[in-house]
C-alpha positions in Angstrom: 68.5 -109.6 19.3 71.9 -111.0 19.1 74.9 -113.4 21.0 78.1 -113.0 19.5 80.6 -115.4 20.2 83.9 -113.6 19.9 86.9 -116.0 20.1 90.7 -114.1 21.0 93.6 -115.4 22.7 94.0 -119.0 24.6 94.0 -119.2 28.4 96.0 -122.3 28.7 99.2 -123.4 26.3 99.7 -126.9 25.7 101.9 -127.1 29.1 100.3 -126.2 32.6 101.6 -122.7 33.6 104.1 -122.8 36.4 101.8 -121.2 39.1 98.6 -122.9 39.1 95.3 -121.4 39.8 95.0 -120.2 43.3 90.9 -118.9 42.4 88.3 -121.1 41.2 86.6 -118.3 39.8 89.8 -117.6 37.4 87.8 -120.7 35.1 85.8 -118.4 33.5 87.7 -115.2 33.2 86.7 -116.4 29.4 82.9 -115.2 29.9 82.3 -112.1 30.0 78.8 -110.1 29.6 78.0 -106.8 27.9 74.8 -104.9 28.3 74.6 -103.8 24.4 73.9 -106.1 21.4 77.0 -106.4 19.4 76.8 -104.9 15.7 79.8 -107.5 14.0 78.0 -109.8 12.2 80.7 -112.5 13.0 79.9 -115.1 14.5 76.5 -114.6 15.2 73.2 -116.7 15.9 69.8 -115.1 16.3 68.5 -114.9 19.9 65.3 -113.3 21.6 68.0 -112.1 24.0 69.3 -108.8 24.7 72.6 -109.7 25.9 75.7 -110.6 24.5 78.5 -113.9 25.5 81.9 -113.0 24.5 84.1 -116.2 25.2 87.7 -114.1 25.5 90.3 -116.9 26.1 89.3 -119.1 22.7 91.6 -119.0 19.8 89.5 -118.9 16.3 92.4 -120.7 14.7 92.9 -123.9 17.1 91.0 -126.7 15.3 88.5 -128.9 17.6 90.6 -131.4 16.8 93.7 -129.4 18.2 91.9 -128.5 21.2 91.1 -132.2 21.8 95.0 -132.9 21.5 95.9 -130.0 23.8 93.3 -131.3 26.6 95.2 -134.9 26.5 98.8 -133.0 26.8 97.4 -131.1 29.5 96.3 -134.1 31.0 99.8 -135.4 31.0 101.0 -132.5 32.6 98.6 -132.5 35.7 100.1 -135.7 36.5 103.2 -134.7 36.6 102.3 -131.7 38.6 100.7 -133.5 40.9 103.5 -135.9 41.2 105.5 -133.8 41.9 103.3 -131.7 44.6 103.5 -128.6 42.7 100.0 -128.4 42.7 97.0 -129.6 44.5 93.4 -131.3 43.1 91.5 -127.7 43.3 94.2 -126.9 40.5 93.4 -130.2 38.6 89.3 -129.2 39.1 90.1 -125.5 37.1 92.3 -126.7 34.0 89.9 -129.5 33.6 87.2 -127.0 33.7 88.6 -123.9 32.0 89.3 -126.3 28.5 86.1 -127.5 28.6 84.3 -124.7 29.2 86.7 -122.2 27.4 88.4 -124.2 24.6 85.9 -127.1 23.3 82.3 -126.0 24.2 82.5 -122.8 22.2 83.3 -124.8 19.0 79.9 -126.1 19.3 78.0 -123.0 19.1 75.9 -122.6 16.1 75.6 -126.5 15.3 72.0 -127.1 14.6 69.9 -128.9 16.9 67.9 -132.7 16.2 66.5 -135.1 18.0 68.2 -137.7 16.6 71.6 -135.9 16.1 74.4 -137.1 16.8 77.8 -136.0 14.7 80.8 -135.7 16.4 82.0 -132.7 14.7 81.1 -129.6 15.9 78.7 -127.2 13.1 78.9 -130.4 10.8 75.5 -132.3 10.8 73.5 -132.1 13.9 73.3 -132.7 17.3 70.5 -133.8 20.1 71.1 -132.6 23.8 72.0 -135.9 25.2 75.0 -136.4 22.5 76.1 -132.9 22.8 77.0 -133.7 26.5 78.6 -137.0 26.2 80.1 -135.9 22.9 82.0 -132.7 24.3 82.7 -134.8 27.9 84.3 -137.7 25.6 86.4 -135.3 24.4 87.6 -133.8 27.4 88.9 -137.1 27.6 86.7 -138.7 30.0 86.6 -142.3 29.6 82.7 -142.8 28.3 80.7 -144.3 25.6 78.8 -140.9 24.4 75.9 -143.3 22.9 75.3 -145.1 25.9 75.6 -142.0 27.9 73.3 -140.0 25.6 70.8 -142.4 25.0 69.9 -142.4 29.4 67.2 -140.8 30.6 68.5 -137.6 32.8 68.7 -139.0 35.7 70.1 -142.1 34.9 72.3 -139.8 32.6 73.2 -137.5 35.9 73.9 -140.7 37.7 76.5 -142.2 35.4 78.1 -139.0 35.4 77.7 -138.5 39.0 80.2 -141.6 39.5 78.9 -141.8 43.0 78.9 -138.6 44.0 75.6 -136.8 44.8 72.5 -136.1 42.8 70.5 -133.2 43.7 66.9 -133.3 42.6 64.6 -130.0 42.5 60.8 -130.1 42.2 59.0 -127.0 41.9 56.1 -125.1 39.9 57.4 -122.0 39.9 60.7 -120.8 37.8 61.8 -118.4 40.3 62.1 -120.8 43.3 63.7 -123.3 41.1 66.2 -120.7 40.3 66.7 -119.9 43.9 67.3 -123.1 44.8 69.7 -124.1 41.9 71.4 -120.8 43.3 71.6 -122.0 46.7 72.6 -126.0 46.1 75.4 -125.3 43.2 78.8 -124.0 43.6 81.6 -121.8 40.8 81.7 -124.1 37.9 80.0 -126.6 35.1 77.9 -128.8 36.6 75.4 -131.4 34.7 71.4 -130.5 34.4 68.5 -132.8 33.5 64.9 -132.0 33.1 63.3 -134.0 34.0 62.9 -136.6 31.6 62.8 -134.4 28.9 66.4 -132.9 28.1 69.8 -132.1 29.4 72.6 -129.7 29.4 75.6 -128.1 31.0 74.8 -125.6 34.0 77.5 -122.9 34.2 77.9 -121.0 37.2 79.9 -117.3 37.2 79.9 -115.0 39.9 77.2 -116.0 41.3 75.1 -115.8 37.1 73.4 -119.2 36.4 73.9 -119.5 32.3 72.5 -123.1 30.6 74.6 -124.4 27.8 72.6 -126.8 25.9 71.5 -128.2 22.0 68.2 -125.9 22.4 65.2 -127.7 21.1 63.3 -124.9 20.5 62.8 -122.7 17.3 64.4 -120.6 15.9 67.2 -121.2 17.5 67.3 -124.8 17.7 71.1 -125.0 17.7 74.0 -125.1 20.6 73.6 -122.0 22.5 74.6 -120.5 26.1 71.7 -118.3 27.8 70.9 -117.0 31.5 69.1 -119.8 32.5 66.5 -117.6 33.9 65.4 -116.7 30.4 65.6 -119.7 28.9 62.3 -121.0 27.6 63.2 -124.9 28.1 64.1 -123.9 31.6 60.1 -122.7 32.4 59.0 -125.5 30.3 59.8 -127.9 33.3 59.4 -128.5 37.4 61.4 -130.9 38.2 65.6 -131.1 37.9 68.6 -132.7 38.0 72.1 -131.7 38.8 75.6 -133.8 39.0 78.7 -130.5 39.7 81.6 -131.8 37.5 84.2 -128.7 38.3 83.7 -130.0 42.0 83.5 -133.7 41.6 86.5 -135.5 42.7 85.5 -138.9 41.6 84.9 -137.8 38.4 88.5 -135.9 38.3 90.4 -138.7 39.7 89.0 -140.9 36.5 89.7 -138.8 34.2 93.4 -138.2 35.4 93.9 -142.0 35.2 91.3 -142.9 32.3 88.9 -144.9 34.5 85.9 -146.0 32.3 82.7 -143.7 33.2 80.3 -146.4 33.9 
């Protein structure tokens, strides 16, 4: 089967919209899910899936390089904001989150999978799961060395990233009680997910759906892919877990506002 990754219009401009976001949720608006494959032929990678991503809120024609530009302005601008009380951290938490997951991760789909990947350009050369996290967390704009960072173990990896905030840890045999608990100890958002010592990846949580967005190891689609996470493969390959939330993490937000070094 298919995902297509459809890209339309942006959800943020370069300037932080007057009103800020009053629902956490509104960070993914740009995901939606349709029960029927898609028959374009654009943007497609193969998939033993039977369910299609559409990520609404990306524009095609803004470069990575663009997007990396916007996420500094924007940066700027929650400063200000804040500065000014017109809004409040929750507001900080969703822009941070909606360009990351709406505006830089979706470049990334596509770009083949290696161990020891590691380009910084997204569907040039290839990447390993470790440097596909620091890489698109680097260019958020967090302060970080994405070599350092990828070349941790995952939880050493979900500690860095933690920056002192906690680390949730989930042993279990069976797939369907690790889901549950995932379910039950993660909130609306991106958060960080380890395997062990095995691999890592971005957890995304939408209306209550669990999707992994990772460099997938596994043929043949050994490339950057989103999938429910209850039907990924590497996710039944494993018992035990890590998880850091970044959309919730207020350590991590405060350094990235004032580009304190990730440690």
């Amino acid at each position: 089967m298919i995902i297509a990754i459809n890209f339309f219009s942006l959800l943020f401009s370069f300037y932080y919209p007057v009103e800020p976001a009053t629902n956490p949720s509104n960070i993914f608006d740009g995901v939606t899910i349709e029960t029927e494959p898609s028959k374009s032929i654009e943007n497609q990678s193969t998939s033993n899936l039977n369910t299609v991503y559409k990520f609404e809120n990306f524009a095609a024609t803004g470069s990575y390089d663009t997007e990396k530009l916007a996420g500094k302005q924007l940066r700027k601008e929650l400063i200000k904001a804040l500065e000014l009380n017109q809004i409040a951290m929750d507001d900080v938490k969703t822009a941070f989150s909606n360009h990351l997951v709406n505006r830089l991760i979706p470049h990334w789909f596509g770009t083949e999978w290696s161990f020891s990947g590691h380009t910084s350009v997204p569907k040039v050369g290839k990447i390993a799961c470790g440097y596909f996290v620091s890489t698109t967390l680097r260019d958020m704009g967090l302060r970080l060395d994405r070599y350092k960072l990828a070349q941790k173990s995952p939880i050493e990896e979900a500690k860095m990233i933690s920056c002192g905030a906690l680390v949730n840890t989930i042993t279990a045999n069976d797939p369907i009680t690790v889901f549950e608990e995932i379910n039950k100890i993660t909130e609306e958002g991106i958060s960080f997910i380890g395997f062990d010592e095995g691999h890592v990846g971005f957890l995304l949580k939408k209306e209550g759906e669990l999707f992994l967005i990772h460099s997938n190891y596994l043929y043949p689609n050994a490339e950057v892919i989103i999938e429910p996470i209850e039907k990924s493969n590497v996710f039944k390959k494993f018992t035990i877990f890590h998880f850091v939330d970044i959309s919730n993490n207020n350590q991590l937000m405060q350094r990235w506002l004032h580009g304190e070094e990730i440690l």
